[in-house]
N, C-alpha and C positions, 0 to 999 in steps of 0.2 A: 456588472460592477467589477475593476481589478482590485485582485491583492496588491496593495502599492508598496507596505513594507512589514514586519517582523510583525508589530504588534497586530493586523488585520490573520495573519493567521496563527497566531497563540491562543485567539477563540475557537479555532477549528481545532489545533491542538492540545486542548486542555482537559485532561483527563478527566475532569469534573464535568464536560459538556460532551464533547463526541468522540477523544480518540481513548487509545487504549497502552498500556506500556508492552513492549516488544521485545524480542532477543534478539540482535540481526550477526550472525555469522559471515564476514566474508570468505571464501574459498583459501584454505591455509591460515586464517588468521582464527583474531580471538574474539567473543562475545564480547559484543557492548549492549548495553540500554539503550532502546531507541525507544520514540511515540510515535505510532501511529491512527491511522482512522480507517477499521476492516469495515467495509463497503457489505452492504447487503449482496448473498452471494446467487442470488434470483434473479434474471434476466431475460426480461422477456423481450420478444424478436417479431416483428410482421414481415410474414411472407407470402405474398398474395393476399388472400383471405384469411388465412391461419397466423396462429401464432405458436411459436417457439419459445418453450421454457427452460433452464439451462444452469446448469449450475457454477458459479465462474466467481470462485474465491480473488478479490483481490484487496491491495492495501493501499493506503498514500501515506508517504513519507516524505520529511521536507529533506531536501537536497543536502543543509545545511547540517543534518545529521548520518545522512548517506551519500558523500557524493559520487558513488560511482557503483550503484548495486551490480552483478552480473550471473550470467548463468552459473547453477553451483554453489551461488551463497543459498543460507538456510535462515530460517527466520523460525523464532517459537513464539506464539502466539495462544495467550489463552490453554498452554501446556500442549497443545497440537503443533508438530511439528510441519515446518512446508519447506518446498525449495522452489528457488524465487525461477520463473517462467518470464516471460515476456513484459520487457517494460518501457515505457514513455513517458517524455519530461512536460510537464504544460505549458502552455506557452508565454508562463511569466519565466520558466528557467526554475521555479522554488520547488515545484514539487513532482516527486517521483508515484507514477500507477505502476504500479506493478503486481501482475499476475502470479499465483504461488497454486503451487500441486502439492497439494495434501500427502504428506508419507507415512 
């Protein structure tokens, strides 16, 4: 099923159901409020026979709050501080994954 507009994902971002409130720093600039939704950070992997477990923090944030995360911004989260790693937009265009290393 697509997210087709705003109000299909204010469920996903409603801090009374799954996201959470965030501090997103961009590189030089100044804190904002953002919401997010921290993903379970347990990931398991098959390879061959075996599997891989792994630990891989990350967030989704809608676009429409961050449009342009980058390496360098910091993000505080639950009073843990991270800096934003590796990220990918979905392929409605609305929402940012973005990977974060724990500092």
């Amino acid at each position: 099923m697509a997210l087709e507009d705003a109000d299909d994902l204010a469920v996903f971002f409603d801090t009374e159901e799954f996201a959470i409130a965030a501090s997103y720093t961009a590189s030089g600039g100044s804190a904002v409020s953002v919401t997010v939704v921290l993903n379970d950070p347990q990931v398991i992997a098959s390879v061959g026979r075996h599997g891989l477990l792994q630990r891989d923090d990350y967030i989704q944030v809608r676009k429409s709050e961050v449009a342009d995360p980058k390496a360098g911004d910091q993000w505080v989260i639950d009073g843990l501080t991270y800096k934003h790693g590796h990220r990918e937009l979905d392929p409605s265009g609305k929402i940012w994954t973005i990977n974060l290393n724990k500092q």
